[in-house]
N, C-alpha and C positions, 0 to 999 in steps of 0.2 A: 252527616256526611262531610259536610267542612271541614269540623272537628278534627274528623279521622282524617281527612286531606292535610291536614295544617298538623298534625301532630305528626304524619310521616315521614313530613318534610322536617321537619324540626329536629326529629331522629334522625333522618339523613345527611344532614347539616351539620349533626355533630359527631359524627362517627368517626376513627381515626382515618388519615389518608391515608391509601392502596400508593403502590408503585402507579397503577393505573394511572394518578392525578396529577404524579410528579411529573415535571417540565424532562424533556431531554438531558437538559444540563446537569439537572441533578439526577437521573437514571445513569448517565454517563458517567457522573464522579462520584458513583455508588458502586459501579462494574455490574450495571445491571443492564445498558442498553434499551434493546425491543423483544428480548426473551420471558415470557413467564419465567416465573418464579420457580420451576417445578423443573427448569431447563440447564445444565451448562451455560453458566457465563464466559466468555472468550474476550481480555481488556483489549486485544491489535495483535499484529504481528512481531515477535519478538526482533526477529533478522530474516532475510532469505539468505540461499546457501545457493551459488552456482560452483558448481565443477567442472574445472578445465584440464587439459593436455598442457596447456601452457599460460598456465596463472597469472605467471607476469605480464604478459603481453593485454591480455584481459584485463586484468586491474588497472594496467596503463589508460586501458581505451576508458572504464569507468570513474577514472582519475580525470579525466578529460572532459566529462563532462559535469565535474565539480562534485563528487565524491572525494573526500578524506581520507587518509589510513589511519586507523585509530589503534593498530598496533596488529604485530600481525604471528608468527608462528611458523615453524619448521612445516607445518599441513597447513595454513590458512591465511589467509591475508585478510584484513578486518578494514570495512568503508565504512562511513556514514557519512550520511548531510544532516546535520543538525541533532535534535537527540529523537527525533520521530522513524527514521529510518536507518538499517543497517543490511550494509550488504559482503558477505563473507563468500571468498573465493578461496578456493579449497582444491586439492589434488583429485583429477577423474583416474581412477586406474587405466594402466596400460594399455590395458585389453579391451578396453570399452569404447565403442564404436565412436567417433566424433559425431557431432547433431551435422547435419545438412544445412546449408542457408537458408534461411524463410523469403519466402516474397510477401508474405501475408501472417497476422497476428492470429486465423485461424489455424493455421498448420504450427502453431506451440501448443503443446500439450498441459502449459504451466505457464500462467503469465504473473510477473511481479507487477505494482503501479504502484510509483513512487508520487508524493505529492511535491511538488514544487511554485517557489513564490514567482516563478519565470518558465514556463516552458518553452517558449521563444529560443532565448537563449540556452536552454538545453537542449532545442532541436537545433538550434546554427553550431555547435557545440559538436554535435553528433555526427553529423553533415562533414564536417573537419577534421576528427579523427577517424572516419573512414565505414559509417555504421553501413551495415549491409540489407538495410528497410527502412525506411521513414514513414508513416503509415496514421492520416490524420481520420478521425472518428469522432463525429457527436453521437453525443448518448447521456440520454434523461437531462437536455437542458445543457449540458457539457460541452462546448464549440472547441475544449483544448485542451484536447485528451489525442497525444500520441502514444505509440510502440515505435519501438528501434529495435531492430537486429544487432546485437552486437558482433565481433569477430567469431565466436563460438557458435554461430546460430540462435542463441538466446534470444528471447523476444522479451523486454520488459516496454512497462509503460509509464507515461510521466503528465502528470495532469493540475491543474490549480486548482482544480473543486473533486472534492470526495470526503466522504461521509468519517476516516480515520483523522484529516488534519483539516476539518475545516474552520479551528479555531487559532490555528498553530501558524507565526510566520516563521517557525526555523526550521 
C-alpha cells in the first residue's frame, strides 16, 4: 500500500503543469486569465466609445480631468491616460434622445471604470469642471472607487484598485 502511495505521487509530481498550477501572472501574460481552457479569452477593454450632441463640450469636461487627445477625426475624438485606457467621443445622431442627469450610478445602464494612480485628484478635478454626480462606493475591499456624471449624463468610474491595472502605474 505505501508502494502504491509513493509511486502515485511521484507520478503526480512529475506530470506536465496545467494552467491550473500556473500563478496569475503567468495565466495573465498568456491571455488565459480565470477562464478554462475550453472558454473565450477576453485580454481588457480595447476603448469605450461615448456619444454626444456636442463632443466638444464633453471632451473638454474629460480633458479636465486628465485625459489626453491622442488624435482625433471628422466622427471622433480620441482620449487616453496612459496606454491602459482609451476613451473615444464620437457623434450621437440628431434624433436621438439626450441621457437624463444621473443622481446615482444605478440609474446608468452602462458604467466605464477607469483605473487611476490618484482618484483624489480626479474627484477635485471633476468637482471643477462641473460633474453632475460624485458618488463614493467600497466594494470588495476598495474604499476609492468613485462615479461621476459627466455633462451628457454619462456615469463612468475611476478607482486605484481593480483587477485590469493593478500592476500598471500609467
Amino acid at each position: 500500500m505505501k508502494k502504491s502511495v509513493f509511486a502515485a505521487l511521484i507520478v503526480f509530481l512529475l506530470m506536465p503543469s496545467s494552467g491550473a498550477t500556473q500563478s496569475r501572472e503567468e495565466r495573465d501574460r498568456a491571455g488565459m486569465g480565470d477562464v478554462g481552457d475550453d472558454q473565450v479569452k477576453f485580454r481588457g477593454v480595447g476603448y469605450v466609445v461615448i456619444r454626444s450632441h456636442n463632443r466638444d463640450r464633453l471632451a473638454d469636461f474629460y480633458r479636465a480631468l486628465g485625459f489626453v487627445e491622442g488624435g482625433s477625426g471628422e466622427n471622433v475624438i480620441g482620449l487616453h491616460v496612459g496606454r491602459q485606457a482609451a476613451l473615444e467621443i464620437g457623434h450621437l445622431d440628431a434624433d436621438a434622445d439626450p441621457s437624463r442627469t444621473k443622481t446615482s450610478r444605478t440609474q446608468a445602464r452602462a458604467v466605464a471604470i477607469f483605473g487611476t494612480t490618484n482618484v483624489q485628484e480626479v474627484v477635485d478635478r471633476a468637482k471643477k469642471a462641473g460633474a453632475t454626480m460624485i458618488e463614493r462606493v467600497s466594494s470588495e475591499g476598495n474604499d476609492n472607487l468613485y462615479y461621476i456624471g459627466d455633462p451628457d449624463g454619462n456615469v463612468v468610474g475611476f478607482s486605484e484598485i481593480g483587477p485590469m491595472w493593478r500592476d500598471s502605474n500609467e
